[in-house]
N, C-alpha and C positions, 0 to 999 in steps of 0.2 A: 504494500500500500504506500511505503514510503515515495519508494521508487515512480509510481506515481506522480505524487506530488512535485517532483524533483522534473521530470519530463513535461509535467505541465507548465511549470516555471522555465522552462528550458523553451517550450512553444510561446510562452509570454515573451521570452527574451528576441525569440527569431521574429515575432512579430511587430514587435517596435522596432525592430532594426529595420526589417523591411517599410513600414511607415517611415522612417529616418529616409529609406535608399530612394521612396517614392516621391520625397521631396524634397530632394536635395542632389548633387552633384557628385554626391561623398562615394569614394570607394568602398567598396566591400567591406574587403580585410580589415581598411583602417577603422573602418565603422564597428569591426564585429569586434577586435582588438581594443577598442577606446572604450566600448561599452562592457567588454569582460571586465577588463581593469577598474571601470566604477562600479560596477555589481561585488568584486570580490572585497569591500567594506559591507555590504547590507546583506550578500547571499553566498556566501562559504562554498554552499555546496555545487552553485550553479558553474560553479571556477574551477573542480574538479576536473582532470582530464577526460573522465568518463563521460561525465553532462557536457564540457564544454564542447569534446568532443562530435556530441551527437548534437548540439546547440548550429556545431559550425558548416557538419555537413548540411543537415534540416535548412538553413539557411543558404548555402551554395545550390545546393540541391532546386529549391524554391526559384532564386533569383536567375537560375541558368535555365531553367524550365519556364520563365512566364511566356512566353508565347505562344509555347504547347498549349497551356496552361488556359493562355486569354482566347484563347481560341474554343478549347472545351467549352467556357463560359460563354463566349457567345451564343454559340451552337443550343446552350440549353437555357438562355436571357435572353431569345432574339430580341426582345424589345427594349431590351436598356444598355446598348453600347456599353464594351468595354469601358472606353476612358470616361465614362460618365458617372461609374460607378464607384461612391465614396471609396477611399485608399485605403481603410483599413479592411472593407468589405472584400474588397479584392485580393488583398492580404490575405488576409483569412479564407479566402478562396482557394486562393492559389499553394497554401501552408496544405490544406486536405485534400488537395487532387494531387498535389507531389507524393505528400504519404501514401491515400490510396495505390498510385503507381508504382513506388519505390518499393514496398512494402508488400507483396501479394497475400501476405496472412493477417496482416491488418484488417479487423472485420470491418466493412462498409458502416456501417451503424455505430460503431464506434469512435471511428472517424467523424463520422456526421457530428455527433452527440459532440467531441471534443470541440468542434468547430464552433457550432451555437453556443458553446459555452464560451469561448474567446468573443462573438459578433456580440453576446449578452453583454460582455465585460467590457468593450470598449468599441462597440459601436452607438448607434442609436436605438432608438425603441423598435424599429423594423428593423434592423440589421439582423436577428436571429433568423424570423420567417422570409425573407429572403435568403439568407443562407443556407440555411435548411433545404428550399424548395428546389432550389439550383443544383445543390450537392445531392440530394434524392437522385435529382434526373440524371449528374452524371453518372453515383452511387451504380445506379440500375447499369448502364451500361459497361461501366467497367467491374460489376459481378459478373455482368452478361460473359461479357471477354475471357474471366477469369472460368467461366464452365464450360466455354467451349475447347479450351486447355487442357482440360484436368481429364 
């Protein structure tokens, strides 16, 4: 359970950084490196090799993937263009379709759930059910994917 906790704060971490990357100029590294260094006063554990570790790829991983990414989103928002979509929304978008991808045993509903709970946290009062409803439609298709595999 701990472990948990620790991974969540680890999705809080890659999420503001990405908010950081979406508006601003900043590199990566320097961005994910500036921001470890000020968390390891308030979050010990987040600065561990292990978390940061998974902190930095979750983060590469995301930011190398958005256009896969914004792409899937359109495809299941047609009607609310990518760039129109609040940045942490997209964020948060784009944080659960990396995982779902990256991650094939990562259960779809799980992922979802994490998600809405990051849009709950710091988006607006709609940002869950939009989150939610997009990540469903992709959800569905890349289980679909994952059984025609197996």
């Amino acid at each position: 359970m701990k472990e948990d906790h620790v991974l969540r704060r680890a999705r809080c971490f890659v999420l503001e950084t990405l908010y950081e990357l979406e508006n601003s100029e900043h590199d990566l590294e320097a961005v994910c490196e500036r921001r470890l260094c000020e968390a390891a006063d308030s979050d010990v554990e987040l600065t561990t090799p292990g978390t940061s570790g998974f902190a930095k790829g979750l983060l590469r991983g995301v930011w190398n993937s958005r256009i896969d990414s914004d792409a899937r989103i359109q495809k299941a928002a047609p009607k609310h263009p990518v760039e129109s979509i609040a940045a942490i929304d997209r964020s948060v978008l784009r944080l659960a379709i990396w995982e779902l991808l990256a991650d094939n045993s990562a259960p779809v509903g799980a992922v979802v759930n994490e998600a809405v709970e990051l849009a709950r946290s710091y988006g607006s009062d709609s940002s869950p059910g939009f989150v939610n409803g997009v990540l469903r439609t992709i959800g569905a298709e890349i289980s679909e994917q994952r059984n025609k595999v197996k």
